[in-house]
C-alpha positions in Angstrom: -122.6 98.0 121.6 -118.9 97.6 122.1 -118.2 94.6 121.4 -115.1 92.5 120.9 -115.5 88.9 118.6 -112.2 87.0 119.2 -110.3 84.0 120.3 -109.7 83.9 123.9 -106.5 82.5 124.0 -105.0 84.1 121.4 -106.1 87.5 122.5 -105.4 86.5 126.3 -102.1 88.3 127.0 -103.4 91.6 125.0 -106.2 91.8 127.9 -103.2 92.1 130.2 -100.8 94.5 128.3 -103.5 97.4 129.1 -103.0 97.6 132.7 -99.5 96.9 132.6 -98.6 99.6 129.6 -101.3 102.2 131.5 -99.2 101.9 134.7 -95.9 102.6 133.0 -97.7 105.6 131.5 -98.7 107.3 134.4 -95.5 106.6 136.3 -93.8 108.8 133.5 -96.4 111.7 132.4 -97.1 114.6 134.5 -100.6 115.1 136.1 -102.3 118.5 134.7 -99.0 120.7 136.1 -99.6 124.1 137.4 -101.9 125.1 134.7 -103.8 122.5 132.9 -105.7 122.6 129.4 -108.9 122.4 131.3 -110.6 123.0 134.5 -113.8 121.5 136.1 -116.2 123.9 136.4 -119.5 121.9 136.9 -120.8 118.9 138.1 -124.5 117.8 137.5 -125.6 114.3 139.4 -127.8 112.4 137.7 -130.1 110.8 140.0 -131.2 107.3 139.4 -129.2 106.7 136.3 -127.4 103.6 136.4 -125.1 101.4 134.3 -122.9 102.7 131.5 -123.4 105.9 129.6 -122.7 106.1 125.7 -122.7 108.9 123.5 -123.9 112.7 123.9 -125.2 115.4 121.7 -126.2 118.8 122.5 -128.8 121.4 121.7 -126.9 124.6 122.5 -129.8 127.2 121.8 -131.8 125.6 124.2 -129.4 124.7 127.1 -129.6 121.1 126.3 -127.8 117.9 126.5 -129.0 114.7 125.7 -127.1 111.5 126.7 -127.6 108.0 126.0 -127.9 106.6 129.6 -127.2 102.8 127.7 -127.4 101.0 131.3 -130.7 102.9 131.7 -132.3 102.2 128.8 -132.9 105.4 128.0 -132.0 108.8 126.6 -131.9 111.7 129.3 -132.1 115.0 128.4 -130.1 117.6 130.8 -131.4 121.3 131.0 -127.5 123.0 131.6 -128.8 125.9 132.7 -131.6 124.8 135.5 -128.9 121.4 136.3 -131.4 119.1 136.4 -132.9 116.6 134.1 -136.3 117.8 132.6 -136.8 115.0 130.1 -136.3 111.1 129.8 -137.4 109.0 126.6 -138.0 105.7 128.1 -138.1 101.9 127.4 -135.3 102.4 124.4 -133.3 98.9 124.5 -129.1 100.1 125.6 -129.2 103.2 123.3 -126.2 103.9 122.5 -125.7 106.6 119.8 -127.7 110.3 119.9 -127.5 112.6 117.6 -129.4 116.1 117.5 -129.5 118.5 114.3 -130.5 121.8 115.2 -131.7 123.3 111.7 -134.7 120.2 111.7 -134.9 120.1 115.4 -134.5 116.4 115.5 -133.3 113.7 117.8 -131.7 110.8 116.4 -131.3 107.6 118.6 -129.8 104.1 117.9 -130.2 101.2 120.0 -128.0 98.3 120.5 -130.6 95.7 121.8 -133.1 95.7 119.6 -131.0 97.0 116.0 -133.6 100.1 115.9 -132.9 104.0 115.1 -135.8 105.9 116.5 -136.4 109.8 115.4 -137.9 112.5 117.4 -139.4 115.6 117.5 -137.0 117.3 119.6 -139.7 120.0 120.6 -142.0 117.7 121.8 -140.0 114.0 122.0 -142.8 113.0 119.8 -141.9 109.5 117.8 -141.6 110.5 114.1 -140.3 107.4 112.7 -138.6 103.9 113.7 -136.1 102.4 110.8 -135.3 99.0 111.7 -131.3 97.8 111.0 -131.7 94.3 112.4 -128.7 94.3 115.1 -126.6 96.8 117.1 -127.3 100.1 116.1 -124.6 102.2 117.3 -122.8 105.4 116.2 -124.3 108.2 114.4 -122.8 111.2 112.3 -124.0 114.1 110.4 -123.5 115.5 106.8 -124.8 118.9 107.2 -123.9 119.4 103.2 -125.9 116.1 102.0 -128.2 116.0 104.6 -127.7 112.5 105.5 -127.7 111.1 108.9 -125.0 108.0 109.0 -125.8 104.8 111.0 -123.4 102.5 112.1 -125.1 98.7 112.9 -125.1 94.9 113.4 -121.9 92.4 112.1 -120.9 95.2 109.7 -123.1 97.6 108.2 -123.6 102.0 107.3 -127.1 102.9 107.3 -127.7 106.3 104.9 -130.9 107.9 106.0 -132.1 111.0 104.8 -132.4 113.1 107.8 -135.0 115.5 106.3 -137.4 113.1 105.6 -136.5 110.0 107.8 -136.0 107.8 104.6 -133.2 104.8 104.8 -131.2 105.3 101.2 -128.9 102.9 101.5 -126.8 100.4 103.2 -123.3 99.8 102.5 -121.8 96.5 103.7 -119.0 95.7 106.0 -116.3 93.4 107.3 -117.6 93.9 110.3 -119.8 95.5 113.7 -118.2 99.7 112.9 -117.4 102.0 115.1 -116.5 105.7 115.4 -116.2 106.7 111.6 -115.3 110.0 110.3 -117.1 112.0 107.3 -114.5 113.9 104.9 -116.2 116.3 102.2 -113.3 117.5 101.3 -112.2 113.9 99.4 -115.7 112.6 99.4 -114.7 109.9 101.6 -115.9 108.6 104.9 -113.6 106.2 107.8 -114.8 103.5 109.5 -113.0 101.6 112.8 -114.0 98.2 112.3 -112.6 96.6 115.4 -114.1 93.1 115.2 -111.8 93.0 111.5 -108.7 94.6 112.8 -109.5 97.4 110.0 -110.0 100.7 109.3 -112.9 100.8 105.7 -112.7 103.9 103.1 -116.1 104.5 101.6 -116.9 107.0 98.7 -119.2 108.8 99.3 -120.2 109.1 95.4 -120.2 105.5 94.7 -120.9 104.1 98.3 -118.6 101.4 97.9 -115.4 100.7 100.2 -112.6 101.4 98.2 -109.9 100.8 101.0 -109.3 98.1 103.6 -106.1 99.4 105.9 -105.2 96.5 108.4 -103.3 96.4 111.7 -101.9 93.3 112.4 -100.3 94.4 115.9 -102.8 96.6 117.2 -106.3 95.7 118.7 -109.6 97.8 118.9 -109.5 100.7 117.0 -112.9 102.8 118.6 -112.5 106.2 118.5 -111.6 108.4 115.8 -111.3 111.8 114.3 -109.8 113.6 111.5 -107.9 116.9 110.7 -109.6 117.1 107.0 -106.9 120.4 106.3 -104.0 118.5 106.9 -105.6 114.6 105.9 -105.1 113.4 109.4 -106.9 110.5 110.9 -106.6 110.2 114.6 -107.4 106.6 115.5 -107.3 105.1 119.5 -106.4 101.8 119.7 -107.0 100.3 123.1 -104.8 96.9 123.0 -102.4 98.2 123.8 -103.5 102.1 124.5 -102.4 103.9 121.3 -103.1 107.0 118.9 -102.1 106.5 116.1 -101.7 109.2 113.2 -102.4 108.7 109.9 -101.9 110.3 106.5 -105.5 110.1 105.3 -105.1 109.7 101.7 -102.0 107.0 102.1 -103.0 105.5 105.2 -99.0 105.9 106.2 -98.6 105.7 109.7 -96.8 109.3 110.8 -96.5 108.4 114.4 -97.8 106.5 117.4 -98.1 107.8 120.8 -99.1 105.9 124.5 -102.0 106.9 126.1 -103.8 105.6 128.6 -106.2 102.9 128.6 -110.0 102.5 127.0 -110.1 105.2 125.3 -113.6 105.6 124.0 -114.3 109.6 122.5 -111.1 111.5 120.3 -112.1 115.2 119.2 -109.6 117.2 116.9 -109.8 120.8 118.0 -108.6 122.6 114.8 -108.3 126.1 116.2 -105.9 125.2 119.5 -104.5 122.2 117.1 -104.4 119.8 119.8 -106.7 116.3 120.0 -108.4 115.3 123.1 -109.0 111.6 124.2 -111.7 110.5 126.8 -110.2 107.4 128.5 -111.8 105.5 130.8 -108.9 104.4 133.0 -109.9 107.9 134.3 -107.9 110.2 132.4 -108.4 113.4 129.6 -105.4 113.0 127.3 -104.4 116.4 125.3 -102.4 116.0 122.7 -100.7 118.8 120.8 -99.9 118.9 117.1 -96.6 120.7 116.4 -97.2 119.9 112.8 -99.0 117.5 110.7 -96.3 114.8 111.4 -95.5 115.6 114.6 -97.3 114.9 118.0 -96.2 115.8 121.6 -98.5 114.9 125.1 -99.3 118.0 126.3 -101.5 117.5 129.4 -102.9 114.5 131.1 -105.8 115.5 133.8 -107.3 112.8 136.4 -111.0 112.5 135.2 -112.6 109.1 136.9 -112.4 105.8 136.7 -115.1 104.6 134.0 -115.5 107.6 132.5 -115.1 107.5 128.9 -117.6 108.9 126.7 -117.3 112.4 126.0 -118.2 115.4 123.7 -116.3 118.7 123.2 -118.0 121.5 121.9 -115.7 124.0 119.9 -118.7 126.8 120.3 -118.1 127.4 124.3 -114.6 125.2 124.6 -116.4 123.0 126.8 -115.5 119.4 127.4 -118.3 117.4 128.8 -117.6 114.5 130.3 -120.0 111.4 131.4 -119.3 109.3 134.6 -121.5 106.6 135.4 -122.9 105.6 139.1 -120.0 104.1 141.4 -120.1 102.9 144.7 -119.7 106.5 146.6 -121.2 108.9 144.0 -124.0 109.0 141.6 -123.4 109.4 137.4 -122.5 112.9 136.9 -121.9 115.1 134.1 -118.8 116.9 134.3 -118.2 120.1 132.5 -114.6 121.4 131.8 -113.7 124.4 130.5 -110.6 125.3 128.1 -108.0 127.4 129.9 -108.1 130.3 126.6 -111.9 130.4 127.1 -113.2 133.9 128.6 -116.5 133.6 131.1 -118.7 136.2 130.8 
């Protein structure tokens, strides 16, 4: 669940500062241009889903995409291909992450009411097993080299659980409830957004201990996240007020800061056009292109919808999909972009 713990007053004016730094931004950015990164190319209603939509994962051999209808209290799984749904897993309390993993044919699901991450037989969506983490269960990553699904939960925990044979290994404490968090092999370390602590955690992944604690003072929740493992990039989104920030992954130096706009929930690092995308839901796709490792330029900013802030790119077909939920004049949607260099067939 997103959650923010603070003082009210304190925290009051930082509320405010959003809207008034998002408008500034827009009067100053240019709207998609003449020929923007990415074009809509589909929409898919999703009938009867209502309430806010969390994260997505998709099964591309088999046309499908699974999102995690929170509001709905349940997982819905999309065919692409027939545009309709053709699956629901039910009675799931706000699930919030998904994960699938192709090579075991597994669905992973966490769930924020009830602390719970449920595993499934993605053939069948038959229940496999149910590891309980207490509170919050929320995002989920995969280390196809260890085999280890990651489990972010409660007032600050990582769940390991060995995705092979649905065994928890570990947990590894926290300052707080974690957010996005990115896996690097390359330096055995993994990055967590810990919003509630004003704090971005390093873990090893040999000893699976936090060996870091980098803290920002002036900025306030730190959700999404990414990282440019090549270059030992992290891309972190603040939201109060609506930043990216860019830092050196093995100094946690600050290279450079950028506006964009505001609740920005889903950041994906696309190595092969080097330019970062940012779901926001003040209803905007930020791309962001990276000149170099130290230097960052906005590159394209295209009208999305209001609410709309959970996202997933896939670099296999360049597609950006995009979840809306239910608003007064249109039902939730998926929206499917498509890169501009991408060639239909």
């Amino acid at each position: 669940m997103k959650r923010i713990n603070v003082i009210i007053a304190p925290i009051l004016f930082l509320f405010i500062l959003p809207g008034i730094l998002g408008s500034c931004t827009s009067t100053v950015r240019s709207e998609n241009g003449d020929n923007p990164d990415f074009h809509l190319i589909k929409t898919i209603p999703l009938p009867h889903v209502s309430g806010r939509i969390d994260h997505l994962s998709i099964d591309l051999k088999n046309h499908r995409l699974f999102i995690s209808a929170l509001g709905y209290n349940s997982v819905i799984v999309l065919d692409l291909k027939k545009e309709k749904i053709i699956h629901r897993i039910s009675w799931l309390e706000h699930p919030q992450g998904v994960l699938y993993i192709p090579k075991l044919n597994k669905l992973f699901i966490s769930t924020a009411g009830d602390g719970k991450l449920f595993v499934y037989n993605a053939a069948n969506y038959q229940l496999e097993k149910t590891i309980d983490f207490g509170d919050d269960a929320d995002n989920l990553r995969y280390d196809s080299v260890s085999g280890i699904v990651y489990v972010g939960y409660g007032s600050g925990g990582l769940g390991l659980v060995n995705a092979k044979n649905n065994r928890l290994i570990k947990k590894i404490p926290l300052d707080g409830h974690p957010e996005a968090f990115s896996i690097n092999r390359q330096d055995s370390l993994v990055y967590v957004n810990i919003p509630d602590a004003r704090e971005l955690a390093t873990i090893s992944l040999k000893t699976g201990k936090v060996i870091n604690k980098t803290s920002f003072i002036s900025n306030f929740g730190n959700f999404p996240m990414d990282i440019d493992p090549v270059h030992h990039r992290l891309f972190v989104g603040y939201r109060f007020p609506p930043r990216l920030k860019v830092l050196n992954s093995r100094t946690m130096k600050i290279i450079t800061t950028l506006k964009i706009d505001r609740d920005a929930d889903d950041i994906y690092y696309d190595a092969q056009k080097k330019q970062i995308y940012i779901s926001c839901g003040g209803g905007y796709l930020e791309v962001i292109r990276q000149e170099t490792p130290d230097t960052y330029k906005l590159q394209d900013r295209i009208k999305t919808a209001e609410g709309a802030r959970t996202s997933l790119y896939v670099p296999q077909q360049k597609y950006f999909y995009l979840a809306v939920p239910k608003s007064e004049h249109n039902s939730a949607q998926i929206r499917i972009y498509q890169h501009k260099d991408t060639v239909t067939h």
